[in-house]
C-alpha atoms as an extended CHARMM CRD file, in Angstrom:
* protein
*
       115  EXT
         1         1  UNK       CA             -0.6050000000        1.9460000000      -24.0910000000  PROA      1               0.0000000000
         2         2  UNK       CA             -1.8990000000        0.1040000000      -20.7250000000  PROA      2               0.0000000000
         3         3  UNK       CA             -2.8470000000        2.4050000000      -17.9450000000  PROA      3               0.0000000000
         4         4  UNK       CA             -0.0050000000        2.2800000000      -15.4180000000  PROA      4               0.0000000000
         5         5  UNK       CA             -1.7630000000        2.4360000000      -12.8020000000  PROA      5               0.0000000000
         6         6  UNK       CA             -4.7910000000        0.1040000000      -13.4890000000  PROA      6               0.0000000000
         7         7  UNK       CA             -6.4350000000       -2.7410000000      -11.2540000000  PROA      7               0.0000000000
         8         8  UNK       CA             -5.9800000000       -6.0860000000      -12.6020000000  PROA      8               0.0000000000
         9         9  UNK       CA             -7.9820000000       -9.0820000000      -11.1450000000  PROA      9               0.0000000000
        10        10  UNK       CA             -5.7830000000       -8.7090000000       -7.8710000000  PROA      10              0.0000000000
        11        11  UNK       CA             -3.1150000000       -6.5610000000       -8.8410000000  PROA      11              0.0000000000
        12        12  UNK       CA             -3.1180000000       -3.1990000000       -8.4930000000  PROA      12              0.0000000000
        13        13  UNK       CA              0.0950000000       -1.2250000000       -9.8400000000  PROA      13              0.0000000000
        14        14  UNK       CA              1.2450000000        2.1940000000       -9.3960000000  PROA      14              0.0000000000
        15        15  UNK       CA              3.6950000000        3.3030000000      -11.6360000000  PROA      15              0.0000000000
        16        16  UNK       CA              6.0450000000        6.0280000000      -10.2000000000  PROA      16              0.0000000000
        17        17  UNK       CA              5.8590000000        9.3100000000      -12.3220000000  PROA      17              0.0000000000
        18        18  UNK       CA              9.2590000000       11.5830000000      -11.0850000000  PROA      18              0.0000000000
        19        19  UNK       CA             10.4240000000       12.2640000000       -7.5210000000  PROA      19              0.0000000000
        20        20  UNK       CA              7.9820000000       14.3980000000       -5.9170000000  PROA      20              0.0000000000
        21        21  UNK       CA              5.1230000000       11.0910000000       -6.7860000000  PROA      21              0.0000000000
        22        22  UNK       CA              7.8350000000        8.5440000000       -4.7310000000  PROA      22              0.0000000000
        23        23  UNK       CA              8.0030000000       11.2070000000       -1.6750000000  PROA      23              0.0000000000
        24        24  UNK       CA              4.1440000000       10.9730000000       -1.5300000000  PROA      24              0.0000000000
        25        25  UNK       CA              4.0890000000        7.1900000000       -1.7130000000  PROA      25              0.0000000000
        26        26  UNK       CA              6.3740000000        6.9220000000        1.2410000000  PROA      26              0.0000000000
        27        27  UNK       CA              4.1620000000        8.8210000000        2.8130000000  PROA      27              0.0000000000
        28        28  UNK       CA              0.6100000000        7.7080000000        1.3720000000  PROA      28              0.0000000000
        29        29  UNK       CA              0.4620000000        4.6860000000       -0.6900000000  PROA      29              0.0000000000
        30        30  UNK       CA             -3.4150000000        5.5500000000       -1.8400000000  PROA      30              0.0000000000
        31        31  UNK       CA             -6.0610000000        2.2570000000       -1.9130000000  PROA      31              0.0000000000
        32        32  UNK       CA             -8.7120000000        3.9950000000       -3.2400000000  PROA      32              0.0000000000
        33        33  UNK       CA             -9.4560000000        2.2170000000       -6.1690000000  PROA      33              0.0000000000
        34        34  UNK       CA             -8.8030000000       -1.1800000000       -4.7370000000  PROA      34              0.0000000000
        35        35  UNK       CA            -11.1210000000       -0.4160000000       -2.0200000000  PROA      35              0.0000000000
        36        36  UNK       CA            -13.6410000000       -3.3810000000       -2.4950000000  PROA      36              0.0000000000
        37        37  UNK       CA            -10.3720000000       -5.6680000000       -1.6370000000  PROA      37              0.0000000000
        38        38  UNK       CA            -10.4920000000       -4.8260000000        1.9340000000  PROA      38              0.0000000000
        39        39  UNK       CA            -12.6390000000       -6.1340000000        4.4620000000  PROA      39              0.0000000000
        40        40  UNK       CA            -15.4370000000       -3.4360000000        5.6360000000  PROA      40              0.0000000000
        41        41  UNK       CA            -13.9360000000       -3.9880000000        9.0990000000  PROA      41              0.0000000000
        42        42  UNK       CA            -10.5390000000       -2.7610000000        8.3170000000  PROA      42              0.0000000000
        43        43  UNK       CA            -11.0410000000        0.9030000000        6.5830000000  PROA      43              0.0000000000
        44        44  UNK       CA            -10.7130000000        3.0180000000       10.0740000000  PROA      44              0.0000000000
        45        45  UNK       CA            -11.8260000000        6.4210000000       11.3650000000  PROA      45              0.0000000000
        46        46  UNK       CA             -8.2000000000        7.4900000000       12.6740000000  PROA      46              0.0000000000
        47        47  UNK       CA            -10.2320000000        9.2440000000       15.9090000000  PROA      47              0.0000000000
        48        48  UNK       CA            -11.8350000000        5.6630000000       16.8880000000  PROA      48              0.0000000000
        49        49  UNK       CA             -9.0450000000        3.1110000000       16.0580000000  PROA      49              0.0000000000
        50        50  UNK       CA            -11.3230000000        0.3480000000       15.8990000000  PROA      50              0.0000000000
        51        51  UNK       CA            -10.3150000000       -1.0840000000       12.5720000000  PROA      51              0.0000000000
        52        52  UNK       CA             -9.3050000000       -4.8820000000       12.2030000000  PROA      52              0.0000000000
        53        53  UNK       CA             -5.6650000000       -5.2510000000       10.5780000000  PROA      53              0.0000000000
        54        54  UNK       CA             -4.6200000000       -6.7050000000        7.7590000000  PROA      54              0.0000000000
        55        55  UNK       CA             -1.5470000000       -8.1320000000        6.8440000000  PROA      55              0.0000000000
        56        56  UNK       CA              0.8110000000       -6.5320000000        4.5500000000  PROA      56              0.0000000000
        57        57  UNK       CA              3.8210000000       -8.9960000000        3.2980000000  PROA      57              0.0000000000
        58        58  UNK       CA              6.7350000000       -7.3390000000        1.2440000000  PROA      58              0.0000000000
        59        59  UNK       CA              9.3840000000       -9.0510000000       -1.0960000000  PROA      59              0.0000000000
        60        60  UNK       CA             11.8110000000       -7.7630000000        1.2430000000  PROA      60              0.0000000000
        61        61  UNK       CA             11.0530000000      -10.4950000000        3.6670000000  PROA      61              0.0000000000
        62        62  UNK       CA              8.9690000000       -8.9860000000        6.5990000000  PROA      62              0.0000000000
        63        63  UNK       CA              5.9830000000       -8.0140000000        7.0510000000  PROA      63              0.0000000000
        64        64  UNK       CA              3.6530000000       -5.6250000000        9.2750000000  PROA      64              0.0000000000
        65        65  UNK       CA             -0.0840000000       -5.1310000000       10.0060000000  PROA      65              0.0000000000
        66        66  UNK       CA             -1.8900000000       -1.6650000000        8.9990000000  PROA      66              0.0000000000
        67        67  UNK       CA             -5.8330000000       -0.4850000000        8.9530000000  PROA      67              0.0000000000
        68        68  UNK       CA             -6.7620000000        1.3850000000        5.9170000000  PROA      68              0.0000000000
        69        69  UNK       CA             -7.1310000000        5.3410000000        7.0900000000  PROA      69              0.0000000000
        70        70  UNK       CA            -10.9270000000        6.1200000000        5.9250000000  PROA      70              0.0000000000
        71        71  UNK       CA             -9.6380000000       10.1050000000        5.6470000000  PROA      71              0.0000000000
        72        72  UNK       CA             -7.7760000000        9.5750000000        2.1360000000  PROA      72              0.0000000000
        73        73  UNK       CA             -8.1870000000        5.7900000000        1.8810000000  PROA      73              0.0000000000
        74        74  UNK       CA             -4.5580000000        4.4950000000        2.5960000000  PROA      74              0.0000000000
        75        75  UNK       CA             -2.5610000000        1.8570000000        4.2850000000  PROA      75              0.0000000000
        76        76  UNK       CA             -1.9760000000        4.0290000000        7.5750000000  PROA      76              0.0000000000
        77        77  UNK       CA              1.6490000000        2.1130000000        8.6070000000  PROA      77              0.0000000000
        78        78  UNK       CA              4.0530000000        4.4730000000        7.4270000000  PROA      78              0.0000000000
        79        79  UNK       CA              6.2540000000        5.1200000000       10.1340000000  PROA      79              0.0000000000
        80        80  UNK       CA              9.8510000000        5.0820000000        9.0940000000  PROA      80              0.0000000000
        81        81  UNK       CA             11.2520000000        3.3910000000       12.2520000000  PROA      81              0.0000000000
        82        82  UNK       CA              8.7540000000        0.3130000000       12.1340000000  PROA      82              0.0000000000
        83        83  UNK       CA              7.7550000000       -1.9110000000        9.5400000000  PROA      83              0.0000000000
        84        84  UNK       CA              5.6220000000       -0.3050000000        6.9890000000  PROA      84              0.0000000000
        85        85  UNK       CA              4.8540000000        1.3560000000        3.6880000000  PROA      85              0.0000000000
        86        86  UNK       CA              7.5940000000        4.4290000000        4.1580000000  PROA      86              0.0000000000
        87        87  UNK       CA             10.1390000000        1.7540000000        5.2830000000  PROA      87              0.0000000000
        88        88  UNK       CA              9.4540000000       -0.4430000000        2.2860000000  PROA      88              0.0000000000
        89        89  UNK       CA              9.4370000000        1.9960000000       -0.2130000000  PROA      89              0.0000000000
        90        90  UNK       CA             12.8040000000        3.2160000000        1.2430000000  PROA      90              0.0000000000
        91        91  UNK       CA             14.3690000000       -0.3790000000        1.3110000000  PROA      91              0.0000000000
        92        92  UNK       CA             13.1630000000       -1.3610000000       -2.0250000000  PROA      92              0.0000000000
        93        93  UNK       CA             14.8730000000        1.0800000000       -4.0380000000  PROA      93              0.0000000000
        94        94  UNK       CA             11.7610000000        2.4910000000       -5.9870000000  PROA      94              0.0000000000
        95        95  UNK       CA             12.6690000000        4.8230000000       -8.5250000000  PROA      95              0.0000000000
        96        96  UNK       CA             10.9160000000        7.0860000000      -11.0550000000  PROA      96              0.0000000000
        97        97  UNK       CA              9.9460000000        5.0480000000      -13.8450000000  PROA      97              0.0000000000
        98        98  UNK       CA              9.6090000000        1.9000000000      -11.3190000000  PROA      98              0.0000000000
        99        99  UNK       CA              6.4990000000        0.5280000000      -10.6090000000  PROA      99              0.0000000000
       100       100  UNK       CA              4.5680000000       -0.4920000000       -7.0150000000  PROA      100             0.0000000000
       101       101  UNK       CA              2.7570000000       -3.3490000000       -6.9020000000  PROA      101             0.0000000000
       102       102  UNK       CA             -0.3300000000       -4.3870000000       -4.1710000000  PROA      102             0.0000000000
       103       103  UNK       CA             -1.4470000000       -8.0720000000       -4.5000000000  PROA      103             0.0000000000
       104       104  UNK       CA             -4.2030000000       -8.9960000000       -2.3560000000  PROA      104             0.0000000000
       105       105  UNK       CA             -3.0760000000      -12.7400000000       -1.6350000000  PROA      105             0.0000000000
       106       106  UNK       CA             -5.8340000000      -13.6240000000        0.8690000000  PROA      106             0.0000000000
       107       107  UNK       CA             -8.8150000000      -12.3970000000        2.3320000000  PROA      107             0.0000000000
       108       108  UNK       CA             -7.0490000000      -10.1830000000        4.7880000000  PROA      108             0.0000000000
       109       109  UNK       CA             -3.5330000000      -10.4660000000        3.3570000000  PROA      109             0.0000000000
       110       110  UNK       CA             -1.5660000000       -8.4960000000        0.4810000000  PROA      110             0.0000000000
       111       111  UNK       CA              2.1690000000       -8.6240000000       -0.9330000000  PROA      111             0.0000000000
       112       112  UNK       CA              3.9510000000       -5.4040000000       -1.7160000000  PROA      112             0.0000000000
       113       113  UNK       CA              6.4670000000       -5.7210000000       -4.3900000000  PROA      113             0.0000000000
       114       114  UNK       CA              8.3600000000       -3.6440000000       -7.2060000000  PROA      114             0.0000000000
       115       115  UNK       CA              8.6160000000       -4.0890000000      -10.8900000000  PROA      115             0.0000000000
């Protein structure tokens, strides 16, 4: 059986173990082991706010920009009134059983998505 939540070339998926797991996504989608993806510039002290953006696209059709929060190493967008990783896990529909899915399609641009 395949590790659900393993790193492929430039995949990373996170399979979604019961309810309490999808509440902590919407509030914490973790990067940690995809770090190396992410431009040094971009992983962020939250004090200094000095990191550089990337660009997060979603299979819902928008988009928004988040640093990576160097206190637990995740995308630090997750406000439920703008674009970001609480709104798209919302929207999407994710379920237990369902998995996330992180593509890093450029240098400083990824595609969230559902399977």
């Amino acid at each position: 059986m395949a590790n659900p939540s393993r790193s492929d070339t430039m995949t990373h998926r996170i399979r979604v173990r019961d309810d309490q797991h999808l509440w902590l996504l919407e509030k914490n989608i973790p990067v940690f082991d995809i770090l190396e993806w992410f431009p040094a510039g971009t992983v962020d002290d939250a004090k200094s706010g000095t990191g550089e953006p990337v660009l997060f696209e979603t299979s819902l059709g928008w988009s928004f920009r988040s640093v990576i929060e160097k206190s637990g190493f995740f995308i630090s967008e997750r406000s439920s009134s703008r674009p970001g990783t609480t709104r798209f896990i919302r929207e999407s529909g994710l379920k237990p059983g369902q998995t996330l899915v992180i593509q890093k399609t450029g240098p400083q641009t990824f595609l969230l998505s559902t399977e």
